[in-house]
C-alpha positions as CSV (number, residue, x, y, z in Angstrom):
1,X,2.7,15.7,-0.3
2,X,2.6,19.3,-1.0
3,X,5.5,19.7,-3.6
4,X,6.1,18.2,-7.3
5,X,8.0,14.6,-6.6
6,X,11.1,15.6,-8.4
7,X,11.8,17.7,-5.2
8,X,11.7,15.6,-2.7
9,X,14.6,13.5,-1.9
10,X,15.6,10.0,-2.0
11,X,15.0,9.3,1.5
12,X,11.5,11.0,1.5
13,X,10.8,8.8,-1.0
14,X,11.9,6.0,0.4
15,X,9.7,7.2,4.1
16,X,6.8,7.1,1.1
17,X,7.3,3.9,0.4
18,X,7.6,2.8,3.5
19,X,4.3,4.3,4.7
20,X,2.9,3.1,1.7
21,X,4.0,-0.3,2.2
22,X,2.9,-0.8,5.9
23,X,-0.9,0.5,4.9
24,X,-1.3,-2.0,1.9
25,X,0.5,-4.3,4.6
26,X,-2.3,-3.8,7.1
27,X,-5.3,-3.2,4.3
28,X,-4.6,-6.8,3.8
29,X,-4.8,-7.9,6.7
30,X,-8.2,-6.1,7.2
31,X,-8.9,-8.5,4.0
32,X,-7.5,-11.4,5.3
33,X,-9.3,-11.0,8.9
34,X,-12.9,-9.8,7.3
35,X,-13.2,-13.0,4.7
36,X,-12.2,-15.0,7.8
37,X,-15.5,-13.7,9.8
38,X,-17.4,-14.7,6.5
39,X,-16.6,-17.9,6.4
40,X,-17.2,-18.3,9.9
41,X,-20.9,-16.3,9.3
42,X,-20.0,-13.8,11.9
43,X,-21.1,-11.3,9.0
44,X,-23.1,-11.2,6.3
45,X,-21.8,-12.5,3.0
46,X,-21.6,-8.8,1.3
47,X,-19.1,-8.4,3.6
48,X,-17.1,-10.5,1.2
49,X,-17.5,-8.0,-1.4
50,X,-15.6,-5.3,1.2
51,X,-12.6,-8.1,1.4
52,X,-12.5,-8.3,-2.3
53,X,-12.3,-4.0,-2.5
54,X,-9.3,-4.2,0.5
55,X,-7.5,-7.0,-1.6
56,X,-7.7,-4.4,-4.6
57,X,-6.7,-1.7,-2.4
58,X,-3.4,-3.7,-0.4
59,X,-2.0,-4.4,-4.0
60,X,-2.4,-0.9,-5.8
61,X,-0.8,0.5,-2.3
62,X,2.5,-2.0,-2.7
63,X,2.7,-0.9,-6.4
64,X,2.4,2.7,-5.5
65,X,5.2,1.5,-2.6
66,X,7.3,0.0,-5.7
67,X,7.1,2.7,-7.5
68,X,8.2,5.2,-4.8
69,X,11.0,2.9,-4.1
70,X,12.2,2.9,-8.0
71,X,11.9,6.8,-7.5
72,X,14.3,6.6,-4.5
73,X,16.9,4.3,-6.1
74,X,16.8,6.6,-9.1
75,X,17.1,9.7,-7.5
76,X,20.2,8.4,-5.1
77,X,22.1,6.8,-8.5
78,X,21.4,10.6,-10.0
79,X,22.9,12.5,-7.1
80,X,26.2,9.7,-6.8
């Protein structure tokens, strides 16, 4: 992103989001796969403390996703 967001159009927004939404997608499943080889003792328990951080990080991504989608709606009512 190189430009202000007010110039960008709906459907660049909406590409954000989608972007977005796929890497908080796969950050949790990073999450989801690394707590699964703590329980297991395949790595040490402060590896819990890196699920816990990717948790964090998969849900401020979809909010950011959200918030790019709102963007696109608004932006697409605005030009109709």
């Amino acid at each position: 992103m190189t430009k202000p967001l007010s110039q960008y159009s709906s459907r660049e927004l909406q590409q954000f989001s989608e972007v977005i939404a796929k890497a908080a997608d796969l950050r949790e499943q990073s999450a989801i796969a690394l707590e699964t080889l703590v329980k297991s003792g395949q790595v040490s328990k402060s590896q819990q403390i890196t699920a816990i951080c990717y948790r964090h990080e998969a849900w401020i991504m979809a909010e950011a996703a959200q918030i790019f989608d709102s963007m696109a709606a608004t932006k697409s009512k605005v030009a109709a």
